[in-house]
Backbone as XML, in Angstrom:
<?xml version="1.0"?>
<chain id="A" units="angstrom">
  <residue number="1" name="UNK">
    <atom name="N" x="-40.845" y="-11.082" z="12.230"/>
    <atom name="CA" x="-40.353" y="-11.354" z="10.900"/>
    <atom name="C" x="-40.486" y="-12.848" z="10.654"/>
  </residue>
  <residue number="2" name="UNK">
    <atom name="N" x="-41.035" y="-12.876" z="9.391"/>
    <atom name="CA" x="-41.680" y="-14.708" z="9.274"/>
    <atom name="C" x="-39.610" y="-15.199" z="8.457"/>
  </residue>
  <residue number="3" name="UNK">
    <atom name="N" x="-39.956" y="-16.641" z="8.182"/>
    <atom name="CA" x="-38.878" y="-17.242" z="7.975"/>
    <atom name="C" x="-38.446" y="-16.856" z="6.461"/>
  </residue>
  <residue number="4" name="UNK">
    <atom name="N" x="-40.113" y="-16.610" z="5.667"/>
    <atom name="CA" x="-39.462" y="-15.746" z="4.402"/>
    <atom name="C" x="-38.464" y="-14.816" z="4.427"/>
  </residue>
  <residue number="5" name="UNK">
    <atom name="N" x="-39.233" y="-14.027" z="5.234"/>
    <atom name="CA" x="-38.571" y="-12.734" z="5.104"/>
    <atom name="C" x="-37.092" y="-12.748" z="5.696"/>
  </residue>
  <residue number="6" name="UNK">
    <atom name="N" x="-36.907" y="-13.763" z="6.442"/>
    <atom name="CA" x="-35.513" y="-14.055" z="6.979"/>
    <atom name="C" x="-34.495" y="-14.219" z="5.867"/>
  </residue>
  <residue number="7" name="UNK">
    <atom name="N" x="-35.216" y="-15.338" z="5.323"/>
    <atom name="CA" x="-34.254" y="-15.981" z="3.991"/>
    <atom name="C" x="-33.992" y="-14.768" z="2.949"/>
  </residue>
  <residue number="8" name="UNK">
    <atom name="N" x="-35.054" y="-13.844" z="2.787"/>
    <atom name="CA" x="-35.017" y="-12.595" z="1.503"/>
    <atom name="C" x="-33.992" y="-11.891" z="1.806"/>
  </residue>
  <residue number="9" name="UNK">
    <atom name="N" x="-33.782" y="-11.427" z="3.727"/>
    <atom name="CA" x="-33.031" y="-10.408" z="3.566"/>
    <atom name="C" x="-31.407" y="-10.929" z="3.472"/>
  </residue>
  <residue number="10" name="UNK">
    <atom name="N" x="-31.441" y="-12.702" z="3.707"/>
    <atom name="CA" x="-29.901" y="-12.764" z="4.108"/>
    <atom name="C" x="-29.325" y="-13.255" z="3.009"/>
  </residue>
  <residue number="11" name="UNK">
    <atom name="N" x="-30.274" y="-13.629" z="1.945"/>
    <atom name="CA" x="-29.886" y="-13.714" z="0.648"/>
    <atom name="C" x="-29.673" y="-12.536" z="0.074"/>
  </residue>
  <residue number="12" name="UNK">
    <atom name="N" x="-30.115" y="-11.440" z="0.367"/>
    <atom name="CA" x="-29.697" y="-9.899" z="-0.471"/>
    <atom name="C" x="-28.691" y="-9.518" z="0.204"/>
  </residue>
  <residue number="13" name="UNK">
    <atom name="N" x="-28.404" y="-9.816" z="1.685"/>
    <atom name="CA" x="-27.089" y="-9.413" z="1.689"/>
    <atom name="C" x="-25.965" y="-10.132" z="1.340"/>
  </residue>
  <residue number="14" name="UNK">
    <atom name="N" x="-25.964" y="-11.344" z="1.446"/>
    <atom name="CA" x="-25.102" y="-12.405" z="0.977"/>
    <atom name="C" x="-25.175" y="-11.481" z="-0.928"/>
  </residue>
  <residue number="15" name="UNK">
    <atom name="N" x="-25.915" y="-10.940" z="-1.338"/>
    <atom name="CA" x="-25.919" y="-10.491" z="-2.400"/>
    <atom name="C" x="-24.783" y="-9.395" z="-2.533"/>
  </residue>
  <residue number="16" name="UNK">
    <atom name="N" x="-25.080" y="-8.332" z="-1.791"/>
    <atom name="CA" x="-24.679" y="-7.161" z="-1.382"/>
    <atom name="C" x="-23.367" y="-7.610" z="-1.677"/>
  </residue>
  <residue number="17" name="UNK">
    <atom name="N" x="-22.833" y="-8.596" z="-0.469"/>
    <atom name="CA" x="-21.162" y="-8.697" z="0.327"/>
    <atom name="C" x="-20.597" y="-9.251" z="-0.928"/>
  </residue>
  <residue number="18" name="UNK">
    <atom name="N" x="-20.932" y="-9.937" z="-1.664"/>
    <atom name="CA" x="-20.332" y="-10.548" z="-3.472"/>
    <atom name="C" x="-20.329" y="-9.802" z="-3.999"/>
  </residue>
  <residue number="19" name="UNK">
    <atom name="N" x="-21.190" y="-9.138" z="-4.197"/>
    <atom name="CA" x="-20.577" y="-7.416" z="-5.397"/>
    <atom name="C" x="-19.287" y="-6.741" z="-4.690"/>
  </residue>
  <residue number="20" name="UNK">
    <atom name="N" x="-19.511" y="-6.356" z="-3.419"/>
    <atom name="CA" x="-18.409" y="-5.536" z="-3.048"/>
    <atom name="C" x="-17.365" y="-6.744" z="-2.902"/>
  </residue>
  <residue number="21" name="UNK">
    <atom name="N" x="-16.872" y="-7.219" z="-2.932"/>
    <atom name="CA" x="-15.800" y="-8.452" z="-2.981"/>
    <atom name="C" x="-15.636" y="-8.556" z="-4.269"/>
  </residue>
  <residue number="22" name="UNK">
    <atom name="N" x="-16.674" y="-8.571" z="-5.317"/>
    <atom name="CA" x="-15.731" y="-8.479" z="-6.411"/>
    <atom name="C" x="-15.595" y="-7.377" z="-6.998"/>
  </residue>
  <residue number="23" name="UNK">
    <atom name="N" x="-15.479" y="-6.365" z="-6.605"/>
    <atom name="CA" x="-14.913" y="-4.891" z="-6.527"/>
    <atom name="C" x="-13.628" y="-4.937" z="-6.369"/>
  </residue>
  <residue number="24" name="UNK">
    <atom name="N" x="-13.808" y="-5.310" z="-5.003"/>
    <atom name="CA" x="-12.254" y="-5.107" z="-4.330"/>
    <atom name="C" x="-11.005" y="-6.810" z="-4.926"/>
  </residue>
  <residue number="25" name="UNK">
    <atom name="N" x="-11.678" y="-7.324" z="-5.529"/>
    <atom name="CA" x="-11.338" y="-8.638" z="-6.149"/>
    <atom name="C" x="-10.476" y="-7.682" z="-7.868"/>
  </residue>
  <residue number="26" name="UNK">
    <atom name="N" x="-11.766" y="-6.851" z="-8.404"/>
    <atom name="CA" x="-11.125" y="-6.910" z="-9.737"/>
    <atom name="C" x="-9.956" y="-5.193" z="-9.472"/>
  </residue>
  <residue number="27" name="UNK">
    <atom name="N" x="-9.837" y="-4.862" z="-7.946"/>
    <atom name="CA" x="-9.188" y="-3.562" z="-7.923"/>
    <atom name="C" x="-7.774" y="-4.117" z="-7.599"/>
  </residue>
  <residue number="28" name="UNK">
    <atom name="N" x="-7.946" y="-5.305" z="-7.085"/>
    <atom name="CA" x="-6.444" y="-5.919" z="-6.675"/>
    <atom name="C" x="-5.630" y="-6.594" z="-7.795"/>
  </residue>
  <residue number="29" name="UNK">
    <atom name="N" x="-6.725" y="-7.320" z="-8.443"/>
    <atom name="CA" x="-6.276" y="-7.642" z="-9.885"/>
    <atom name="C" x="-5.301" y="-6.398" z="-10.670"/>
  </residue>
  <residue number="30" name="UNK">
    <atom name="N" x="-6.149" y="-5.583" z="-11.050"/>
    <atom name="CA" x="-5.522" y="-4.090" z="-11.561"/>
    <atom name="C" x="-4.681" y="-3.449" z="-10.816"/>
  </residue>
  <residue number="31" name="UNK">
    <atom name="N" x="-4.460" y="-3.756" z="-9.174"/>
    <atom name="CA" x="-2.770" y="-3.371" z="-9.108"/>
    <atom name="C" x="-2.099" y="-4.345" z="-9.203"/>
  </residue>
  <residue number="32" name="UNK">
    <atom name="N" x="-2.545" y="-5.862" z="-9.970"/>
    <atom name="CA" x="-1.040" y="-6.428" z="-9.759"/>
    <atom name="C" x="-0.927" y="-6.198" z="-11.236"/>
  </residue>
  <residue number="33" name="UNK">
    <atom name="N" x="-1.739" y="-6.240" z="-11.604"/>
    <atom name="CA" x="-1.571" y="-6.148" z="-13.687"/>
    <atom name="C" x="-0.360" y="-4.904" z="-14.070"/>
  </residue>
  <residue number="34" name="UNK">
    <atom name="N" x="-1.089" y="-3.628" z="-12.966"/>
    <atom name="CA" x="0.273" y="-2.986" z="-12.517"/>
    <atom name="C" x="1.644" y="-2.809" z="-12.779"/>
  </residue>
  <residue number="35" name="UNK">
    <atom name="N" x="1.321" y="-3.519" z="-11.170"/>
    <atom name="CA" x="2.296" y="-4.119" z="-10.686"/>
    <atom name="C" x="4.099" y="-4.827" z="-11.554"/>
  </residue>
  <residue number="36" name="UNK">
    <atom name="N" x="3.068" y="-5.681" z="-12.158"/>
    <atom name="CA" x="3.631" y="-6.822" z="-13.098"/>
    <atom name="C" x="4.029" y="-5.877" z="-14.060"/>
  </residue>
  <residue number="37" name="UNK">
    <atom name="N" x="3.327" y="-4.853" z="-14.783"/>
    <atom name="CA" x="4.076" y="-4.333" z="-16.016"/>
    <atom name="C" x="5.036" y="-3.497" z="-15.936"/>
  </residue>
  <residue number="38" name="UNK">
    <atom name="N" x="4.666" y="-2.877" z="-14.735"/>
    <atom name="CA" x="6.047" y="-1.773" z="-14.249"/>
    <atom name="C" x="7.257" y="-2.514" z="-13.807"/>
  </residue>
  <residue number="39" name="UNK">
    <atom name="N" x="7.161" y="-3.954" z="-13.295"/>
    <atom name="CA" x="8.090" y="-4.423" z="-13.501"/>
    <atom name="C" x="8.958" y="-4.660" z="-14.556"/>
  </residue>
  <residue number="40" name="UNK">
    <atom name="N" x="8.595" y="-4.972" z="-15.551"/>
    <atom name="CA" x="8.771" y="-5.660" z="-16.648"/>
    <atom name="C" x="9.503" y="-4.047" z="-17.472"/>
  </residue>
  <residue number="41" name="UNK">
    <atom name="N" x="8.691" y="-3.190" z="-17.968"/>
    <atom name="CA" x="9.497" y="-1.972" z="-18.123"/>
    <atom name="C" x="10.833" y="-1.721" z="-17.567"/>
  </residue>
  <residue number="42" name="UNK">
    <atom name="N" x="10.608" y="-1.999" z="-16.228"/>
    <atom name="CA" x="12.070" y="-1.630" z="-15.234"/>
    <atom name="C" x="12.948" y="-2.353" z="-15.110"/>
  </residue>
  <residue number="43" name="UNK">
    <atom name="N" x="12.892" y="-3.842" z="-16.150"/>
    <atom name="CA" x="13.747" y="-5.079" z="-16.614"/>
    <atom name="C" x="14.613" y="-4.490" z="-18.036"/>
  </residue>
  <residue number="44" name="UNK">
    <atom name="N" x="13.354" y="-3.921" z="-18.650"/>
    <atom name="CA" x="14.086" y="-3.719" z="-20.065"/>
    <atom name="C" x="15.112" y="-2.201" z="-20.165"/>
  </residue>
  <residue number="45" name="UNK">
    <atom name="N" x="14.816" y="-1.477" z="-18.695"/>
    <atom name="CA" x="15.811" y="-0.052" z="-18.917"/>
    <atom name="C" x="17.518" y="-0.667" z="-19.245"/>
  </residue>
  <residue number="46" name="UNK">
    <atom name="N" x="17.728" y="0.674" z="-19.643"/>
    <atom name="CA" x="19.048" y="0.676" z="-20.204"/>
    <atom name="C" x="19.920" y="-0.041" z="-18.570"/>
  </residue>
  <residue number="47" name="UNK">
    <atom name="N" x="21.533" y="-0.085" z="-18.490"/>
    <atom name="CA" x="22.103" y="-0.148" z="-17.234"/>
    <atom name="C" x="22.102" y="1.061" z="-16.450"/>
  </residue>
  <residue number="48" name="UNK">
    <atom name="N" x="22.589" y="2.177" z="-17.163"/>
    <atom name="CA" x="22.631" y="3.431" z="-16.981"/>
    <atom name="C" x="21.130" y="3.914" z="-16.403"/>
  </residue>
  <residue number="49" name="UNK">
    <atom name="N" x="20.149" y="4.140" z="-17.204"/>
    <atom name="CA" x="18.952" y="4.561" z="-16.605"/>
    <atom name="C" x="18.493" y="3.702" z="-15.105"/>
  </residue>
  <residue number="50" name="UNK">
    <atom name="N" x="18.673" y="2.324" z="-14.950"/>
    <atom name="CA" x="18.394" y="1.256" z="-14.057"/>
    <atom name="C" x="18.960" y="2.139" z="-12.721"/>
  </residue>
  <residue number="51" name="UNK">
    <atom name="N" x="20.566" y="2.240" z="-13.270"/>
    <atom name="CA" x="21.399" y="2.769" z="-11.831"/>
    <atom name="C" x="21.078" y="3.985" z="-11.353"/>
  </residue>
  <residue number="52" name="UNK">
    <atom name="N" x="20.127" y="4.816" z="-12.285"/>
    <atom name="CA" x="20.581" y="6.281" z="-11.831"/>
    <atom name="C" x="18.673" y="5.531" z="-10.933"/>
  </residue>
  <residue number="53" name="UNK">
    <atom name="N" x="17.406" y="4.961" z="-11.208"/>
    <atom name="CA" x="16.521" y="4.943" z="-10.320"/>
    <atom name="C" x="17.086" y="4.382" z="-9.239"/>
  </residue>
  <residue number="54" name="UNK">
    <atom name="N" x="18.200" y="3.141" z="-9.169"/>
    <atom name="CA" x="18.245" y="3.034" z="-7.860"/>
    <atom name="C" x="19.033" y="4.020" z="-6.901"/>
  </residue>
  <residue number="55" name="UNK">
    <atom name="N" x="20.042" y="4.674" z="-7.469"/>
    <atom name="CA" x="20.314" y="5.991" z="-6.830"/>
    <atom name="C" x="19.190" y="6.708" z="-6.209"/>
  </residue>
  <residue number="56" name="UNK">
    <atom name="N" x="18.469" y="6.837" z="-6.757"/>
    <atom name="CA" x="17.545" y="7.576" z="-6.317"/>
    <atom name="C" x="16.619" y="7.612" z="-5.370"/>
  </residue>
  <residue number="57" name="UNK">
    <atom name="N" x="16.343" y="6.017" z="-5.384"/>
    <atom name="CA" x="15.450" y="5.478" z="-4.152"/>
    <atom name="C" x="16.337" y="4.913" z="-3.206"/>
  </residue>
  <residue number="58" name="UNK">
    <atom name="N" x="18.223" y="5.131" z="-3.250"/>
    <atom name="CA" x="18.337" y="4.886" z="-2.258"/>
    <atom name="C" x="19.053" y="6.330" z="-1.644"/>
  </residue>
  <residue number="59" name="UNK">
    <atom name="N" x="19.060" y="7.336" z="-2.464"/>
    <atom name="CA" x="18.893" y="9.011" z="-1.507"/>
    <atom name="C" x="17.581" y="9.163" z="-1.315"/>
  </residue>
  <residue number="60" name="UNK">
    <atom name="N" x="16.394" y="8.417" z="-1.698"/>
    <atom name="CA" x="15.315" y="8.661" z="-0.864"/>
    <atom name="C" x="14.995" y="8.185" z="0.769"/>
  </residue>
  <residue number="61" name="UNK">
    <atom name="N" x="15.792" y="6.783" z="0.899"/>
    <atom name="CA" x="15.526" y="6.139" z="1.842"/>
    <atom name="C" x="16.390" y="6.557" z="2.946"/>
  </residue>
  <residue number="62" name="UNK">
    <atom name="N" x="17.625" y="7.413" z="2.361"/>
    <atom name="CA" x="18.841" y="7.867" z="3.153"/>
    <atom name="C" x="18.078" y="9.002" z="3.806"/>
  </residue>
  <residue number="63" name="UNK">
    <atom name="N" x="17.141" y="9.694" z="3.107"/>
    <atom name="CA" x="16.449" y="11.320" z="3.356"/>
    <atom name="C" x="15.415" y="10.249" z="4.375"/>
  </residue>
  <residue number="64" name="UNK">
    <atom name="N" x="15.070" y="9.627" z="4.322"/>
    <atom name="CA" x="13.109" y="9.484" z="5.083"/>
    <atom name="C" x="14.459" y="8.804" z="6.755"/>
  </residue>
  <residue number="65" name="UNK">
    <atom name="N" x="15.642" y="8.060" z="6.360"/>
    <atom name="CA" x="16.562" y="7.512" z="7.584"/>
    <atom name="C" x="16.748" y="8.624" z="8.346"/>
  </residue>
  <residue number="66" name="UNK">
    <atom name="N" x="17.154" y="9.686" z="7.883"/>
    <atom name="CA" x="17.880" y="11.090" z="8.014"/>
    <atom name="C" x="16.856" y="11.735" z="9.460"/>
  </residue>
  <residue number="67" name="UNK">
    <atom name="N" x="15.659" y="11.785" z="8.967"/>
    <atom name="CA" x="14.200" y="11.732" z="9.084"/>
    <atom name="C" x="13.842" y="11.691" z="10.183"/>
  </residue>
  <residue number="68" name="UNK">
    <atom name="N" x="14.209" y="10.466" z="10.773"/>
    <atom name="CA" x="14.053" y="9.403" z="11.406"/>
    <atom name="C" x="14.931" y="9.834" z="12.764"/>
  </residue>
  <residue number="69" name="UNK">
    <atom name="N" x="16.162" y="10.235" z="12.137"/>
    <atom name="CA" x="16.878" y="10.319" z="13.231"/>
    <atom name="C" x="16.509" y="11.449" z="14.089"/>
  </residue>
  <residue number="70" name="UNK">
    <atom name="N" x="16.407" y="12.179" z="12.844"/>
    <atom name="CA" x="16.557" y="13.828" z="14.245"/>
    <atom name="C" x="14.915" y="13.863" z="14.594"/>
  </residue>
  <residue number="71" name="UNK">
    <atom name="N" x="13.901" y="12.976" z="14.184"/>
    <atom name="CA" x="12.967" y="12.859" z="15.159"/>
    <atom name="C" x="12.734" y="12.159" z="16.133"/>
  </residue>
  <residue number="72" name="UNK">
    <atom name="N" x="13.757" y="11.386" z="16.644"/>
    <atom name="CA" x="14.243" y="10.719" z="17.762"/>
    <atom name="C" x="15.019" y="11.414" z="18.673"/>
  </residue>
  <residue number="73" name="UNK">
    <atom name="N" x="16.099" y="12.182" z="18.246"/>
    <atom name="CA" x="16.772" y="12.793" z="18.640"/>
    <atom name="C" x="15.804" y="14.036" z="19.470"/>
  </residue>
  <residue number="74" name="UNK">
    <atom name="N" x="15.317" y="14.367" z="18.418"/>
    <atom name="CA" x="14.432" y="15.565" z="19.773"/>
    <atom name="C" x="13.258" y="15.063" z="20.724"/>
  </residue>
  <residue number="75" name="UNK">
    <atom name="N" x="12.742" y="13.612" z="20.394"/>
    <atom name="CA" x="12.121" y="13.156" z="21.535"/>
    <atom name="C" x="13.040" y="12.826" z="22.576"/>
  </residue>
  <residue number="76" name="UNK">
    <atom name="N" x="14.393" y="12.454" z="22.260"/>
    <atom name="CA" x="15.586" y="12.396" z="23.178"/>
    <atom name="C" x="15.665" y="13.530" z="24.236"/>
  </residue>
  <residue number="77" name="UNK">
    <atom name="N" x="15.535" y="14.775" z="23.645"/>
    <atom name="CA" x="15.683" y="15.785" z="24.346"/>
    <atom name="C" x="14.522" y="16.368" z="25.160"/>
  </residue>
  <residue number="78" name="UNK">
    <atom name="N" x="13.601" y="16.194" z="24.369"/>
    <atom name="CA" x="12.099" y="16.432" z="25.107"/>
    <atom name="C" x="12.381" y="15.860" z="26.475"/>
  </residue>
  <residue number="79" name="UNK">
    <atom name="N" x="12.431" y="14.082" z="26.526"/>
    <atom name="CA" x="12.799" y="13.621" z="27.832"/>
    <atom name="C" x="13.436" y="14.176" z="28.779"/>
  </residue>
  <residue number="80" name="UNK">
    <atom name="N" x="14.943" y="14.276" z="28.003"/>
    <atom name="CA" x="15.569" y="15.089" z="28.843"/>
    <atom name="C" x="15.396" y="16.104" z="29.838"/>
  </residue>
  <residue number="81" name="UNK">
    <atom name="N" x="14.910" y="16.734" z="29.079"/>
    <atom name="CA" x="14.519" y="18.269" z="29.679"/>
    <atom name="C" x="12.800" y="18.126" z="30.634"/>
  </residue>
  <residue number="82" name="UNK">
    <atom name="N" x="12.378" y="16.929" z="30.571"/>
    <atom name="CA" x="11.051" y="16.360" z="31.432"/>
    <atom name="C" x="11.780" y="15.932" z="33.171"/>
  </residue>
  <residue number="83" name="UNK">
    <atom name="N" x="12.872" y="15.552" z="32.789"/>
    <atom name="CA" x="13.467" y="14.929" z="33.696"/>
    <atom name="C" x="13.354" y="15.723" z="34.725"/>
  </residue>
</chain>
Protein backbone atom coordinates (compact mmCIF):
# COMPACT_ATOMS: atom_id res chain seq x y z
CA UNK A 1 0.00 0.00 0.00
CA UNK A 2 1.69 3.31 -1.34
CA UNK A 3 1.55 6.46 1.12
CA UNK A 4 -1.55 7.68 -0.95
CA UNK A 5 -3.45 5.17 -0.30
CA UNK A 6 -2.46 5.35 3.39
CA UNK A 7 -3.54 8.94 3.72
CA UNK A 8 -7.15 8.04 1.62
CA UNK A 9 -8.02 5.38 3.89
CA UNK A 10 -7.21 7.21 7.30
CA UNK A 11 -8.81 10.22 6.18
CA UNK A 12 -12.17 8.24 5.39
CA UNK A 13 -12.05 6.85 8.52
CA UNK A 14 -11.21 9.80 10.51
CA UNK A 15 -14.38 10.55 8.24
CA UNK A 16 -16.42 7.65 9.28
CA UNK A 17 -15.56 8.17 13.36
CA UNK A 18 -17.06 12.19 12.98
CA UNK A 19 -20.32 11.17 11.60
CA UNK A 20 -20.86 8.57 14.19
CA UNK A 21 -19.80 11.05 17.03
CA UNK A 22 -22.01 13.38 15.83
CA UNK A 23 -24.80 10.98 16.03
CA UNK A 24 -24.21 10.08 19.31
CA UNK A 25 -23.33 14.01 19.99
CA UNK A 26 -26.88 15.19 18.62
CA UNK A 27 -28.67 11.85 20.59
CA UNK A 28 -27.28 13.15 23.90
CA UNK A 29 -28.24 16.58 23.12
CA UNK A 30 -31.99 15.25 22.69
CA UNK A 31 -31.89 13.51 26.02
CA UNK A 32 -30.88 16.44 27.80
CA UNK A 33 -33.40 18.78 25.83
CA UNK A 34 -35.45 16.00 27.50
CA UNK A 35 -34.24 15.90 30.20
CA UNK A 36 -34.45 19.69 30.92
CA UNK A 37 -38.17 19.91 29.90
CA UNK A 38 -39.47 17.18 32.00
CA UNK A 39 -37.95 18.92 34.53
CA UNK A 40 -39.39 22.03 34.17
CA UNK A 41 -43.09 20.46 33.77
CA UNK A 42 -42.39 18.68 37.15
CA UNK A 43 -41.56 22.37 38.67
CA UNK A 44 -44.82 23.75 37.52
CA UNK A 45 -47.18 20.59 39.00
CA UNK A 46 -49.67 21.43 41.40
CA UNK A 47 -48.31 20.52 45.42
CA UNK A 48 -50.76 17.83 45.48
CA UNK A 49 -49.94 16.19 42.08
CA UNK A 50 -45.87 16.79 42.98
CA UNK A 51 -46.55 14.67 46.34
CA UNK A 52 -48.62 11.99 45.09
CA UNK A 53 -45.27 11.31 42.11
CA UNK A 54 -43.03 11.32 44.87
CA UNK A 55 -45.11 8.81 46.73
CA UNK A 56 -44.84 6.88 44.15
CA UNK A 57 -41.27 6.62 43.32
CA UNK A 58 -40.70 6.23 46.76
CA UNK A 59 -43.20 2.83 46.96
CA UNK A 60 -41.25 2.09 43.95
CA UNK A 61 -37.89 2.13 45.50
CA UNK A 62 -39.41 0.52 48.79
CA UNK A 63 -40.74 -2.49 46.17
CA UNK A 64 -37.18 -2.84 44.00
CA UNK A 65 -35.49 -2.55 48.38
CA UNK A 66 -38.10 -5.23 49.23
CA UNK A 67 -36.51 -6.99 46.16
CA UNK A 68 -33.40 -6.88 47.21
CA UNK A 69 -33.86 -8.32 50.35
CA UNK A 70 -35.46 -11.60 49.92
CA UNK A 71 -32.91 -12.07 47.10
CA UNK A 72 -30.26 -12.07 49.54
CA UNK A 73 -32.01 -13.76 51.89
CA UNK A 74 -32.30 -16.90 49.76
CA UNK A 75 -28.70 -16.70 48.63
CA UNK A 76 -28.39 -16.70 52.53
CA UNK A 77 -29.96 -19.93 52.56
CA UNK A 78 -28.60 -21.47 49.46
CA UNK A 79 -25.21 -21.15 51.51
CA UNK A 80 -26.55 -22.46 54.21
CA UNK A 81 -27.78 -25.49 53.10
CA UNK A 82 -24.10 -25.82 50.84
CA UNK A 83 -22.56 -25.93 54.09
Amino acid sequence: MGIKQFFKKAFSDMKASTKAQHEVDKANFAAAKAESRATWEEAKMSPGARQEMMQRERDAQIEAANKRIAAANERIAAAKKDK
